[in-house]
C-alpha positions, 0 to 999 in steps of 0.5 A, a space after each residue: 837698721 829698722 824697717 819703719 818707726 823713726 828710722 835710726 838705728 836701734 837695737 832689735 830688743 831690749 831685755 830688762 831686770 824686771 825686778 830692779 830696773 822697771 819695779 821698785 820693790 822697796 815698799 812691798 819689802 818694807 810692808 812685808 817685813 813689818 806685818 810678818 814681824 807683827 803677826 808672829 811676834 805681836 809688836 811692831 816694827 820699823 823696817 825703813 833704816 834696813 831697806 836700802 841696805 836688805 831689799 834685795 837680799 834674802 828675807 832671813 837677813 833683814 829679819 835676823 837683825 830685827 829679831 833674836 828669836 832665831 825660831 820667830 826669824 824663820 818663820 816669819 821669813 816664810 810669812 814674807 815669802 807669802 806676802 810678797 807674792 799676795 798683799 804685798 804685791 799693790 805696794 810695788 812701784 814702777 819706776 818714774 817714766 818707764 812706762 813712758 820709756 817702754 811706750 816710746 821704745 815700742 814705737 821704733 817697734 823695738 821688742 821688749 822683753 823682761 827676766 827675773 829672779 822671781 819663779 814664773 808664778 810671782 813674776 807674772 802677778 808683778 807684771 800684770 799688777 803694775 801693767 808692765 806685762 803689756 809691754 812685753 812681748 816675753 817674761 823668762 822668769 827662774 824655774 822652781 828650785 833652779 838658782 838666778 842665772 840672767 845668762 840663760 834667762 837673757 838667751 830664752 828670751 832671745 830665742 823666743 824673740 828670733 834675735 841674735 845677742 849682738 842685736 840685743 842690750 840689757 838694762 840693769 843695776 847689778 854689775 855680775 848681771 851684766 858681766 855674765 850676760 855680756 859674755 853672750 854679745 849683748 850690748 849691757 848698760 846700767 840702770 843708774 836710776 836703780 837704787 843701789 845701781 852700780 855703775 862701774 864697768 858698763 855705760 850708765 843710763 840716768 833715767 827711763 826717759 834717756 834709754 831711747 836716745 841713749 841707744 839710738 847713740 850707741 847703735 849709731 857709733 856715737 858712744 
């Protein structure tokens, strides 16, 4: 039970997917792509029918449909890699009213914390260029050359934040995300809001603006 804000129930902390559920990457993909694709080959392309489909899969993928030129693909994959991490990064959006939600999750003085596929360099730049980083009191990001594992991401943050897994939820879109965090006790729910959120197998939240009185709910039993 909290010691001050409203007074109901809650959760100690909530960790998000930085990378699906508070940013919306999908014009900076889209940039991405087409200038990476002008600049090696000089002829302009349309990436908007591949977004929600590639968005969130490996550059080389997308880029192996727009080109036959498998030379011209790869090193326009590096070209996205160094334009998502630089120009790209101001066409990233924060999903409608998260940051209302995140404002009004701090007054309950819930701990917020964020993790990403991303390496720590880039994650914190999506941070701080779309003012989410003021809201968390932690980012665990992927270490350089080590494979995505929300696990153990989850877990830096919990330790950090001094919180037991069973006090703690995680929103995110991606179920094997949810699968492998709900394995350590955190309470998982989906970011229905999320494009391409799957929201079979975990208790769906519409949107930001519900995700308070939506935990306030489940915490006290009303599910």
């Amino acid at each position: 039970m909290p010691l001050a804000g409203s007074g109901k129930p809650r959760p100690r902390a909530i960790v998000f997917d930085l990378d699906r559920a508070l940013i919306d990457p999908r014009p900076a993909w889209r940039y991405a792509v087409e200038e990476a694709v002008v600049s090696v080959t000089g002829r302009p392309v349309q990436a908007a029918a591949l977004v929600e489909e590639y968005h969130t899969r490996p550059f080389r993928h997308a880029l192996q449909v727009l080109l036959a030129d498998q030379a011209q693909a790869g090193r326009c994959e590096q070209l996205c890699r160094e334009m998502y991490g630089r120009s790209a990064m101001k066409r990233l959006l924060v999903h409608d009213g998260a940051g209302m939600a995140m404002d009004a999750l701090r007054g309950e003085l819930i701990d917020l914390a964020a993790i990403s596929r991303l390496p720590h360099a880039i994650a914190i730049k999506q941070a701080q260029s779309t003012g989410l980083d003021r809201f968390l009191a932690i980012l665990a990001a992927t270490p350089d050359g080590e494979p995505w594992d929300p696990s153990s991401r989850l877990a830096a943050c919990l330790r950090f934040l001094e919180c037991r897994s069973e006090e703690s939820a995680f929103v995110s879109p991606e179920p094997r995300d949810r699968d492998r965090v709900a394995a350590l006790g955190a309470h998982v729910f989906c970011s229905a809001w999320s494009p391409g959120a799957e929201v079979a197998g975990s208790p769906s939240i519409a949107s930001p603006r519900d995700i308070l009185p939506y935990l306030q709910r489940w915490w006290a039993g009303n599910r």
